[in-house]
N, C-alpha and C positions, 0 to 999 in steps of 0.2 A: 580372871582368865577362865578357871574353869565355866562362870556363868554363861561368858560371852561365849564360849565353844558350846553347851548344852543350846544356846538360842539358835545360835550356825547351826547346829545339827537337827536341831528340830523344825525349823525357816525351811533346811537341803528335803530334810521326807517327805513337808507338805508341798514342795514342789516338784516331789517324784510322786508323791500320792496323786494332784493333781493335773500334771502335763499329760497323763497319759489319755482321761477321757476328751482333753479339749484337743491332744492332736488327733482323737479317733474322731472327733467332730468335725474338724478341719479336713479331715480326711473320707469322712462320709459327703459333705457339702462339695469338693472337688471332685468325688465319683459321681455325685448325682447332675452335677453341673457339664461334666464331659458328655454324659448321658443322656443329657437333655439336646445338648449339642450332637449329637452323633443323631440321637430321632429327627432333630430338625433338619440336617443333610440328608438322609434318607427320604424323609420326606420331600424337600427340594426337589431330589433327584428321581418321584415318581412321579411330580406332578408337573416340573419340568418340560416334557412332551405334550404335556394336555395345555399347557398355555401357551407353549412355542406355536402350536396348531391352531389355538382360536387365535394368536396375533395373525397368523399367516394368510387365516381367512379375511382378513379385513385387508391384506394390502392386493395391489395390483401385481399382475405375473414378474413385471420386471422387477418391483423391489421384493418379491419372492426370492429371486435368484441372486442378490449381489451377496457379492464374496469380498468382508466380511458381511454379515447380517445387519442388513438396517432395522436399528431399532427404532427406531423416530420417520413415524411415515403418516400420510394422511389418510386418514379409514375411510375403505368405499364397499358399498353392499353392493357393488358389481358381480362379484365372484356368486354371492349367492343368486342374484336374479339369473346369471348364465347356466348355475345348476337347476334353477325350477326351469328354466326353459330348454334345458335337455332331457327331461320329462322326467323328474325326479319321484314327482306324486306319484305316477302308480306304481314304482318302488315299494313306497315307503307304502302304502296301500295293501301292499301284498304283503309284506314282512308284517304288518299288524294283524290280519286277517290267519294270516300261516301261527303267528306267535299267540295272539288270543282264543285263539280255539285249540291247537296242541298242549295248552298250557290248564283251558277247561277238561281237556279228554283225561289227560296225565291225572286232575287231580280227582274225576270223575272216577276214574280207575282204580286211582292208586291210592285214597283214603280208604274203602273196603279193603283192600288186600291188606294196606300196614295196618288196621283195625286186628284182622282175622291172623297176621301172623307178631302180634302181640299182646294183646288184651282177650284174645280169642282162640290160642295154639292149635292147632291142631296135628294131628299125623303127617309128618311128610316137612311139619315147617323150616326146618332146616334143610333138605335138600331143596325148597321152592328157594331161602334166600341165599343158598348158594348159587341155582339156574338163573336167577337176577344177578347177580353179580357177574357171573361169570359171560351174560351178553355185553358186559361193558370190556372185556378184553381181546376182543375180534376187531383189528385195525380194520376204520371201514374203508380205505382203499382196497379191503380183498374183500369185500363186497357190494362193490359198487358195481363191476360186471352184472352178478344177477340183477341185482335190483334193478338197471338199467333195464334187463331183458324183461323183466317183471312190468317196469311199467310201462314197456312198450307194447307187452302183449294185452294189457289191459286200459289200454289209450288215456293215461297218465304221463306220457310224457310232456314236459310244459305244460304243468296243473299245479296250483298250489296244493288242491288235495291231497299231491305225492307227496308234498310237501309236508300238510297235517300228517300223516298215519307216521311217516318218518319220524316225525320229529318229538310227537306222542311214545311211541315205540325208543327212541334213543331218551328220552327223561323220563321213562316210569320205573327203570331202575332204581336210579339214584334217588326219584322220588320217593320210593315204597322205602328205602333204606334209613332215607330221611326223618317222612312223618314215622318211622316204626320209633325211632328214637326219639320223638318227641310224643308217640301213646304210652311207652314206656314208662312215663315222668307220671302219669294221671295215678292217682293213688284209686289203689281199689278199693277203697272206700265206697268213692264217689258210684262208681258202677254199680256195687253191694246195694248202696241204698236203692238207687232208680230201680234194680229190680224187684225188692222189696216190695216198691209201690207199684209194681205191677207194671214199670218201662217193657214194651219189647224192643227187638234190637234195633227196629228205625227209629224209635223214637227216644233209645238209648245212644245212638251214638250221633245224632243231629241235634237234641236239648242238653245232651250231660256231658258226652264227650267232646264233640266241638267245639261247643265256647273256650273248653280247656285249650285245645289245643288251636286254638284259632291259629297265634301267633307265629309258632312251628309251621302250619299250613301255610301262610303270607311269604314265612320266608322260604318256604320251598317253592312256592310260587314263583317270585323275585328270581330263584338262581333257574327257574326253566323259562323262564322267560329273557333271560341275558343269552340264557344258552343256545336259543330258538331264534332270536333275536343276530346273535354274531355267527350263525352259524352259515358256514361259506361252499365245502365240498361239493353237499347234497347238490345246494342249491345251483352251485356252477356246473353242476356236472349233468343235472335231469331237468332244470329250465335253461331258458333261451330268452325269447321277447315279450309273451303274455305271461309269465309268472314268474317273470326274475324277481328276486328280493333288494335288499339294500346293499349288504355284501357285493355282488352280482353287479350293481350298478358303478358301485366304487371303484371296479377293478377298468369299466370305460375308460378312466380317466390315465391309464397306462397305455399311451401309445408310440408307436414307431418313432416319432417327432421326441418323444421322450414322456417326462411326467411335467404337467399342470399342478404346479406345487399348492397354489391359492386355489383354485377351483376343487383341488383335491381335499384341500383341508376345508374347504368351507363345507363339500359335501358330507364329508367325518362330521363335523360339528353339526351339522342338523340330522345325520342319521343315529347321533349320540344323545341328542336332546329328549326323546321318545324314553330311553331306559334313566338316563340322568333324573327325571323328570319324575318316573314311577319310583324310582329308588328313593328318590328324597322322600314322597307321597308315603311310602310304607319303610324308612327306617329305624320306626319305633317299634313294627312289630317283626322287622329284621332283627334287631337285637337281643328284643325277646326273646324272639325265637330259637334265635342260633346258642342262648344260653339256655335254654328251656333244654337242647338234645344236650348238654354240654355232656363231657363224663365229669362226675362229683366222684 
């Protein structure tokens, strides 16, 4: 008896010694498995609307509208040939012309300034990145009066140009704020040396510093070009017919009769495809990038 009690009792410990890591096991593999579940609903539920919207382009207006949703319908590129032929191209025309050149001004600009108020300090640098900051908290609906009157008096109104200086001027903030956190990351080393060998400063921050920071650049690039790109206020408020943007075009398709559910989403989907398109094109040096400013 006494034997068979010492086995019982020794049998009882290694199965209190051992239950406790297999049900933390058990129990980590149920937390990670909810969790996997819970991202894949999240994610449903943001990509959700971006796929309701290409199906809706593809059907015709009446099975746009039934109630419930037809999901079994036959696809016609009608919707989109009704958008090119309500003169979608010089839209979309304009929105690349406003977006590619606000986007070269920004970083034309705003790589020397993040240069000089990070690898360069000088006196004053901290009240210059507070005056950049502190233009991003002025709601531009209380400034849309001026500007209005501004480019009426300088015959900008319905001009993409008002459009560039704007849109330059609204992303060299956040720009300068941007690349400042990704010159930050270049070790001064690297500087050290090129001066050494006799670099000056154009030819120290075009062969030694940019390549570093290319990818920081790309993605500051990316977010002023989404920005320039979806941007609607300006553009509805100081063009009209020769320099409406894409924005500007979309809101056509809101009328008295009601909303053009398909034509509307077909126009989304091709005004989407232009930033879809570049995003993919540069999401390697988007991720670089955005870890390159990260905080460590």
């Amino acid at each position: 008896m006494t034997a068979s009690t010492a086995s019982t009792a020794s049998a009882a410990s290694t199965a209190l010694t051992e239950d406790p890591p297999r049900a933390r096991g058990r129990r980590g593999r149920a937390g990670r498995a909810a969790l996997t579940t819970l991202t894949w609903v999240v994610a449903v539920l943001f990509v959700f609307p971006l796929v309701w919207m290409v199906l809706t382009s593809f059907k015709q207006e009446a099975d746009a509208y039934t109630d419930p949703p037809r999901l079994f319908f036959t696809p016609t590129l009608d919707q989109f040939a009704r958008v090119l032929d309500r003169g979608f191209l010089p839209y979309l025309g304009n929105s690349a012309f406003v977006t590619v050149l606000s986007t070269l001004f920004v970083l034309l600009l705003g790589v020397p300034a993040a240069y000089a108020l990070s690898l360069a300090p000088v006196r004053g640098t901290s009240n210059a990145l507070g005056f950049f900051l502190s233009t991003k908290m002025l709601p531009i609906v209380a400034a849309i009066i001026p500007l209005y009157v501004i480019a009426q008096n300088v015959q900008l109104l319905d001009n993409v140009w008002a459009l560039v200086v704007l849109y330059t001027a609204m992303n060299l903030p956040l720009a300068i704020w941007m690349m400042r956190s990704f010159f930050l990351e270049v070790p001064k080393e690297v500087i050290e040396a090129g001066q050494m060998d006799g670099a000056r400063l154009p030819t120290l921050l075009l062969r030694v510093v940019l390549p570093v920071v290319a990818p920081g650049i790309a993605a500051t690039a990316l977010i002023c070009v989404i920005f320039s790109w979806t941007e609607f206020f300006y553009a509805v408020n100081l063009t009209s017919a020769r320099a409406g943007s894409v924005p500007v075009f979309l809101v056509g398709f809101i009328t008295s009769e009601g909303l053009y559910w398909a034509q509307l989403s077909a126009a989304a989907l091709l005004a989407s495809l232009p930033v879809v398109i570049v995003g993919w094109i540069a999401q390697n040096y988007l991720v670089r990038g955005l870890s390159m400013g990260a905080v460590k």
